[in-house]
VOPAGU-2260 file (C-alpha; in pm, 1 decimal, decimal comma):
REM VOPAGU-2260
SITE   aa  ch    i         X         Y         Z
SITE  UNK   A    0    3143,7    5688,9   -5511,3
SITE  UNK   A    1    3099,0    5366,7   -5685,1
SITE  UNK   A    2    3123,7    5503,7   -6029,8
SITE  UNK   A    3    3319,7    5775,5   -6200,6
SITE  UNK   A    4    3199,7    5807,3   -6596,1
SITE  UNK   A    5    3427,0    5965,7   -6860,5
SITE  UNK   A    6    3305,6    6092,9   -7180,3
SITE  UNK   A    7    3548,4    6028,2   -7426,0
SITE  UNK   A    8    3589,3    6321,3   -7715,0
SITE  UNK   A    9    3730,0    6635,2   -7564,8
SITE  UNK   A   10    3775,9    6469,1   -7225,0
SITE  UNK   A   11    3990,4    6183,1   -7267,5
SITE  UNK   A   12    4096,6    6342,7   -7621,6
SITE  UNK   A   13    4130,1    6592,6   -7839,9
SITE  UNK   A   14    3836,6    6535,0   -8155,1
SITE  UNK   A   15    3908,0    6743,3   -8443,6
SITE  UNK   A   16    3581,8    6766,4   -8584,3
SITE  UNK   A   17    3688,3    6979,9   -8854,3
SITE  UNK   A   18    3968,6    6801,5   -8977,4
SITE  UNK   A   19    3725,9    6464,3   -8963,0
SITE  UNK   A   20    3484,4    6671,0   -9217,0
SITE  UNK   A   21    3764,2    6826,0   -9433,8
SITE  UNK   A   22    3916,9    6470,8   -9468,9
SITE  UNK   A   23    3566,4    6326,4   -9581,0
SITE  UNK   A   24    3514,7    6623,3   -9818,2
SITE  UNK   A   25    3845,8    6563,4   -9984,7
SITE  UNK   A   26    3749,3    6210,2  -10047,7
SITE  UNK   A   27    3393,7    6277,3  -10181,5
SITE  UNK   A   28    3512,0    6542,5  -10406,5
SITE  UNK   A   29    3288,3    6735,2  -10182,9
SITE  UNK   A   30    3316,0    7122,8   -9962,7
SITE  UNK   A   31    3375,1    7126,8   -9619,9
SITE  UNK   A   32    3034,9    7290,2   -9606,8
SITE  UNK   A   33    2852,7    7039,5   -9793,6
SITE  UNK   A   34    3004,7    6705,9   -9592,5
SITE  UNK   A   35    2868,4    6923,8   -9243,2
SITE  UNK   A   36    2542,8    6988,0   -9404,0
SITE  UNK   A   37    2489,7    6670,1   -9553,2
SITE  UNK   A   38    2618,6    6392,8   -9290,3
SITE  UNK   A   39    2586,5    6631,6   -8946,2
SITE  UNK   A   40    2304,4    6864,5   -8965,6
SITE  UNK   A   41    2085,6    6649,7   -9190,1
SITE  UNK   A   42    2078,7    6398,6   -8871,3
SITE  UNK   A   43    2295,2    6111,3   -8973,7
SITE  UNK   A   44    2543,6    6144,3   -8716,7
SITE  UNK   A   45    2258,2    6200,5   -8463,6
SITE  UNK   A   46    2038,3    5917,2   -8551,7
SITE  UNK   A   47    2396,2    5658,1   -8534,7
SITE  UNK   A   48    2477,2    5790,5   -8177,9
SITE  UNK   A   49    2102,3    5746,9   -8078,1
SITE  UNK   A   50    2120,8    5405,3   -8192,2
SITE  UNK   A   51    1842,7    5468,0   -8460,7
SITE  UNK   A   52    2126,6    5309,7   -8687,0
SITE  UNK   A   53    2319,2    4997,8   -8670,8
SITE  UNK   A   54    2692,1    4996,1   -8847,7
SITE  UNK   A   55    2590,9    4909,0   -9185,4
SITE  UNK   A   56    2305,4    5125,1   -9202,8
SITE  UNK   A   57    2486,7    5403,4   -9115,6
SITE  UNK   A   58    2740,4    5373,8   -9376,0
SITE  UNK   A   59    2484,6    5305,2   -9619,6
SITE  UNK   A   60    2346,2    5660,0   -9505,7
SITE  UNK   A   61    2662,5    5824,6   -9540,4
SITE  UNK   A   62    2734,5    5642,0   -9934,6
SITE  UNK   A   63    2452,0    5760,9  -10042,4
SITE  UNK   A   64    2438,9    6131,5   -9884,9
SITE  UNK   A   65    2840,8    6156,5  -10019,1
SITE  UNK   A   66    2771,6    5954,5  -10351,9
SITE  UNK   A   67    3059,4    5784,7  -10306,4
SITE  UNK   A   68    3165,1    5412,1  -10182,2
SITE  UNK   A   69    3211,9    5509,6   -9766,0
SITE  UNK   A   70    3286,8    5204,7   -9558,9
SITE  UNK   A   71    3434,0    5061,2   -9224,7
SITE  UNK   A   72    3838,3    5159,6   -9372,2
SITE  UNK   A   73    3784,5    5505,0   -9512,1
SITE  UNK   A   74    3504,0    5558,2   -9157,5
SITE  UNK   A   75    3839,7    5469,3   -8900,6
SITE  UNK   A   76    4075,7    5665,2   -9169,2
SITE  UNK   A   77    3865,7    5999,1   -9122,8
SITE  UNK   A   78    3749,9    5931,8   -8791,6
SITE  UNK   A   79    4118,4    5831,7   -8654,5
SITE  UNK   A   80    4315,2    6115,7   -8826,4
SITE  UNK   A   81    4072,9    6368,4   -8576,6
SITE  UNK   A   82    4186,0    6196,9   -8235,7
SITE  UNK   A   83    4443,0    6273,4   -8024,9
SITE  UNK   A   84    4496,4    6131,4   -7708,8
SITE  UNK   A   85    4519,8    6363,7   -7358,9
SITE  UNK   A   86    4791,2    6168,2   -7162,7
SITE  UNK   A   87    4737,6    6391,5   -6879,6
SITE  UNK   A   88    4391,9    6288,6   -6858,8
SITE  UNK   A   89    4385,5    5932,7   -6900,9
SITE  UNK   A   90    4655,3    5930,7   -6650,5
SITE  UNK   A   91    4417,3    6083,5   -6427,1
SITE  UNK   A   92    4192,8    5783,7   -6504,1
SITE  UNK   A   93    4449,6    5537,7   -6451,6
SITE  UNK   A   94    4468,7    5680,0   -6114,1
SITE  UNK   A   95    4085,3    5696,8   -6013,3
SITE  UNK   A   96    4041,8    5301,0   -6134,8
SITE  UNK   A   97    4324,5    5266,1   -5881,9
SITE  UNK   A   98    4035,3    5333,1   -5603,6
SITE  UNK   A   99    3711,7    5345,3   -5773,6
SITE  UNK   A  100    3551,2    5157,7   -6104,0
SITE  UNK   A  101    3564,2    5358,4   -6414,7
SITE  UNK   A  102    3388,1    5355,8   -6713,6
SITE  UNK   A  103    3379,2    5520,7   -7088,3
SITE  UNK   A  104    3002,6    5675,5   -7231,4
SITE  UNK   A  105    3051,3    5841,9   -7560,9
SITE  UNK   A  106    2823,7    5992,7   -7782,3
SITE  UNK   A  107    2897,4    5792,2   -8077,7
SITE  UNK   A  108    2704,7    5512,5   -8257,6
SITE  UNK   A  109    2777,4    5092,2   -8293,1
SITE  UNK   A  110    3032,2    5160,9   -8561,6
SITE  UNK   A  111    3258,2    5315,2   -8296,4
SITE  UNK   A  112    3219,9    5038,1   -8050,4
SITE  UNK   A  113    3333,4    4834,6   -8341,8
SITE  UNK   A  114    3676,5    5014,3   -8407,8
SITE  UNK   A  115    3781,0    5096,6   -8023,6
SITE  UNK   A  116    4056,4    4850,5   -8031,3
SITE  UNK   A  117    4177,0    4997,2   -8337,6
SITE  UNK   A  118    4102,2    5394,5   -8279,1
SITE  UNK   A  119    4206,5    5417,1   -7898,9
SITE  UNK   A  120    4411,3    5098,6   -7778,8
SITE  UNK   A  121    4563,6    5297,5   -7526,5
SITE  UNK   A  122    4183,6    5433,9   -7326,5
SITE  UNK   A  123    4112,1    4997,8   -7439,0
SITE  UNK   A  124    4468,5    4934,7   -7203,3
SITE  UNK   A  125    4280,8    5200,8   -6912,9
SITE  UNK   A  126    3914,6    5124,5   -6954,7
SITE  UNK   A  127    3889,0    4714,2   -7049,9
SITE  UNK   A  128    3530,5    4590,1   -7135,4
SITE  UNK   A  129    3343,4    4921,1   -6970,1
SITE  UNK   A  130    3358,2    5133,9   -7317,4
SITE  UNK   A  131    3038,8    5245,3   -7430,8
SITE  UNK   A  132    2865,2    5443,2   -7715,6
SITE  UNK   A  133    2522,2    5613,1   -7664,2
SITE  UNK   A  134    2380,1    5398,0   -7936,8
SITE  UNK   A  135    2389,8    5093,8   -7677,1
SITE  UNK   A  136    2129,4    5248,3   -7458,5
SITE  UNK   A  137    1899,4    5345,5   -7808,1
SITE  UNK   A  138    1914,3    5693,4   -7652,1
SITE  UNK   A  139    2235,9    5972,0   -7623,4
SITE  UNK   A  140    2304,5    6234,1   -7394,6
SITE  UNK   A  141    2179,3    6432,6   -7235,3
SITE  UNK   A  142    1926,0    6197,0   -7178,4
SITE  UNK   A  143    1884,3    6135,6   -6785,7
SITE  UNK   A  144    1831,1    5782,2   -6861,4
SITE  UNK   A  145    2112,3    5655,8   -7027,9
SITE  UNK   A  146    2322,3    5803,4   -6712,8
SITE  UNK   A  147    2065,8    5587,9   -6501,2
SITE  UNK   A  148    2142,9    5290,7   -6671,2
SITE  UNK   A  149    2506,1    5328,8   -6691,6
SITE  UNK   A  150    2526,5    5368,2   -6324,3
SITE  UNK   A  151    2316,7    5044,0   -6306,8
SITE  UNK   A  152    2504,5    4852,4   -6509,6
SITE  UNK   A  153    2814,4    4871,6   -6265,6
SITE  UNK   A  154    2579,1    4839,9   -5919,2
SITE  UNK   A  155    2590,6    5205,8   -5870,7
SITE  UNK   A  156    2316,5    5432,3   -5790,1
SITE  UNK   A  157    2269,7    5718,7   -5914,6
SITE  UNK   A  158    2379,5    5915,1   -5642,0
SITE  UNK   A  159    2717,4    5693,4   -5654,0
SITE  UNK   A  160    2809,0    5785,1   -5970,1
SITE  UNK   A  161    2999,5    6082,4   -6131,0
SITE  UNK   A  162    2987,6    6183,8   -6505,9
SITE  UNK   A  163    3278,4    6367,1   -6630,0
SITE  UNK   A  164    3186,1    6552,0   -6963,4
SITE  UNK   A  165    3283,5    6875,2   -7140,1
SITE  UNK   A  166    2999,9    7005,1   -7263,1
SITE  UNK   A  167    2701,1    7179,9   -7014,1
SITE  UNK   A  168    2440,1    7001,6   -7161,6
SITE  UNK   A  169    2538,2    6700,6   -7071,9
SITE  UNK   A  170    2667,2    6767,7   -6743,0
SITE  UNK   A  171    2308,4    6899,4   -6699,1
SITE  UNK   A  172    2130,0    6570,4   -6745,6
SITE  UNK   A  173    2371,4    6400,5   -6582,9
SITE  UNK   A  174    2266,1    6609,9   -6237,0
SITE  UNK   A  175    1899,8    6540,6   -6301,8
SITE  UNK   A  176    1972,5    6196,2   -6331,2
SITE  UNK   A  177    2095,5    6222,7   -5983,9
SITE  UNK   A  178    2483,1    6169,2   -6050,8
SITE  UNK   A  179    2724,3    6373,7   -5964,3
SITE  UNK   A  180    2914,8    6604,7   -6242,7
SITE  UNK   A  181    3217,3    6815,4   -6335,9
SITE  UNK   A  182    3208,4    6978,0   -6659,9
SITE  UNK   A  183    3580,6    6924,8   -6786,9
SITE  UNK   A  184    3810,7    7226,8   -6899,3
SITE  UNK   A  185    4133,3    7114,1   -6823,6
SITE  UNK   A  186    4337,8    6829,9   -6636,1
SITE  UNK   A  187    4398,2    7071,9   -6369,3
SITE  UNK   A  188    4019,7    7120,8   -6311,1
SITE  UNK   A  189    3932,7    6762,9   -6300,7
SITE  UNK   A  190    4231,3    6682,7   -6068,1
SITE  UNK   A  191    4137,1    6925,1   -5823,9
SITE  UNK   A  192    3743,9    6803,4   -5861,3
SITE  UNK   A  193    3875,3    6449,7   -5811,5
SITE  UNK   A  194    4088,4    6491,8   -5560,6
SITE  UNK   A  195    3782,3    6730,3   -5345,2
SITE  UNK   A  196    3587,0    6344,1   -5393,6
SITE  UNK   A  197    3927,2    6148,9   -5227,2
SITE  UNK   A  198    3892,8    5976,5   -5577,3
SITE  UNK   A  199    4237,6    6002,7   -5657,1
């Protein structure tokens, strides 16, 4: 392996969705309800993560949805109050960039890229320069190409690359892209997969 690709929320840390939506809600005088309806399943979150909408579009989009001033402090306030770090599993990163590159693919959009340093110093102190959101690659997972063009990115083929993600979906495309994949459920898991790869 030449390559081993984390995704970042629910891998590397705990997102708390909920709590990101109940903290925008609170702000925008708003229901939990109405912040999911109107930012998530409307398609503003999508179309950020697909790169369909640079940083100040996208809090343009989410002003005017909520009706109320939204910019870059009270995005990282919401966004940061939702992430919690798994030590157990960046350890396990430390440990495979040790042997083998690593890098970071996250379905998020260019506002995220923005606020890394800020957000998640301590994946910044583990993963340097190779941090990336979907909206890079104008395209998100699942997508088989954005895993393509990770891979290339570091020299890798596909074959010499390994996505680690929670969700099946994405672990999906990943495999017709050619990579290899575990589907993470716990540190345990993904030491045991790692170690089966002489990784770590």
């Amino acid at each position: 392996m030449r390559l081993v690709i984390f995704d970042m929320d629910d891998v590397l840390l705990h997102y708390d969705v909920a709590a990101r939506q109940q903290a925008i809600a609170e702000l925008a005088g708003l229901s939990l309800a109405d912040v999911a309806r109107l930012i998530w399943e409307d398609g503003i979150e999508d179309a950020a993560d697909a790169g369909k909408l640079d940083a100040d579009a996208y809090l343009a989009a989410l002003s005017a949805a909520l009706r109320v001033p939204f910019g870059r402090p009270e995005w990282a306030r919401t966004r940061g109050l939702a992430m919690t770090l798994f030590p157990q599993v960046v350890d396990l990163a430390l440990r495979v960039a040790r042997r083998t590159p690593i890098a970071l693919l996250t379905n998020n959009g260019h506002i995220m890229k923005e606020h890394f340093d800020l957000l998640v110093p301590g994946l910044r102190e583990v993963f340097g320069p190779a941090m990336h959101v979907a909206a890079e690659f104008n395209t998100k997972k699942p997508d088989p190409d954005i895993y393509r063009r990770l891979a290339a990115l570091y020299g890798a083929a596909p074959q010499e690359a390994v996505m680690i993600d929670d969700k099946q979906v994405n672990i999906d495309g990943a495999r017709a892209a050619g990579l290899h994949a575990h589907r993470f459920t716990d540190a345990a898991g993904l030491e045991r997969f790692l170690a089966g790869l002489s990784l770590i």
